[in-house]
N, C-alpha and C positions, 0 to 999 in steps of 0.2 A: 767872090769876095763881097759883092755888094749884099746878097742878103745874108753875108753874114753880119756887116756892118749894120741891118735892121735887125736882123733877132738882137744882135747885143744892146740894140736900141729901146726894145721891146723889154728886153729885162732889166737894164737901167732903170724905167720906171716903174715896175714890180719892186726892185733892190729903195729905190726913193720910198716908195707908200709904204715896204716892212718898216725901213728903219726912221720913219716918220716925219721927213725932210715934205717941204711943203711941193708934192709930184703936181699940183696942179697952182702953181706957182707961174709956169710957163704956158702956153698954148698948148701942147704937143700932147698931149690927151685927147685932146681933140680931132689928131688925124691918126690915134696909135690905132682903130681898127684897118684903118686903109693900108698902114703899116704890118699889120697883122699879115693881113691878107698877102702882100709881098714878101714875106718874110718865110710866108707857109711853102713858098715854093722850091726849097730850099733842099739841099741832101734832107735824104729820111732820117738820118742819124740825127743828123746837126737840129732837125727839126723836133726832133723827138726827145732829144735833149735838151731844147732850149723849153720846150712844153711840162719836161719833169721839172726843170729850174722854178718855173713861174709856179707850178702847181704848187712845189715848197715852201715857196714867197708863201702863197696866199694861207695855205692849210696853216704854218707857222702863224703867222702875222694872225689869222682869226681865232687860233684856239689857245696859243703860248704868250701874245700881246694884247688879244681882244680886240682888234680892229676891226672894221665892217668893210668889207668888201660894195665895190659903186659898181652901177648898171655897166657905166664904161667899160670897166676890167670885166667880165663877163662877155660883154659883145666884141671885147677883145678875144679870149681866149676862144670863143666859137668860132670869127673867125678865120682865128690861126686854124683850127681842126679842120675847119671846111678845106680853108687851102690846101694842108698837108692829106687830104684825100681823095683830091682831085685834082 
């Protein structure tokens, strides 16, 4: 239950920077890779799904809204992979 309680953490602030709410308003971008990383270790399913969500977030949010993607969300989503493969 707990990392599911972190992926859905994880995607909350994917779900905040699509729909343009100020995601770096609070701290918490600031430990979402450490988050990542616990979060990765998680069912394969749950992980693999939480990975397609975010992937939607971003590909939407940069081609259909124009937003730029930050170093952050990147060294997030690496490493969530790293996690979920080892």
């Amino acid at each position: 239950m707990f990392t599911t309680f972190l992926i859905l953490l994880i995607i909350l602030y994917f779900y905040q920077w699509y729909h343009q709410k100020n995601a770096y308003e609070n701290k918490f971008w600031l430990i979402l890779p450490v988050l990542s990383f616990l979060a990765g270790w998680s069912n394969e399913n749950t992980s693999g799904g939480a990975l397609l969500i975010i992937l939607v977030y971003l590909l939407l949010g940069k081609y259909y809204k124009k937003l730029k993607w930050t170093v952050n969300q990147l060294i997030s989503i690496v490493t969530y992979l790293i996690a979920i493969y080892f």
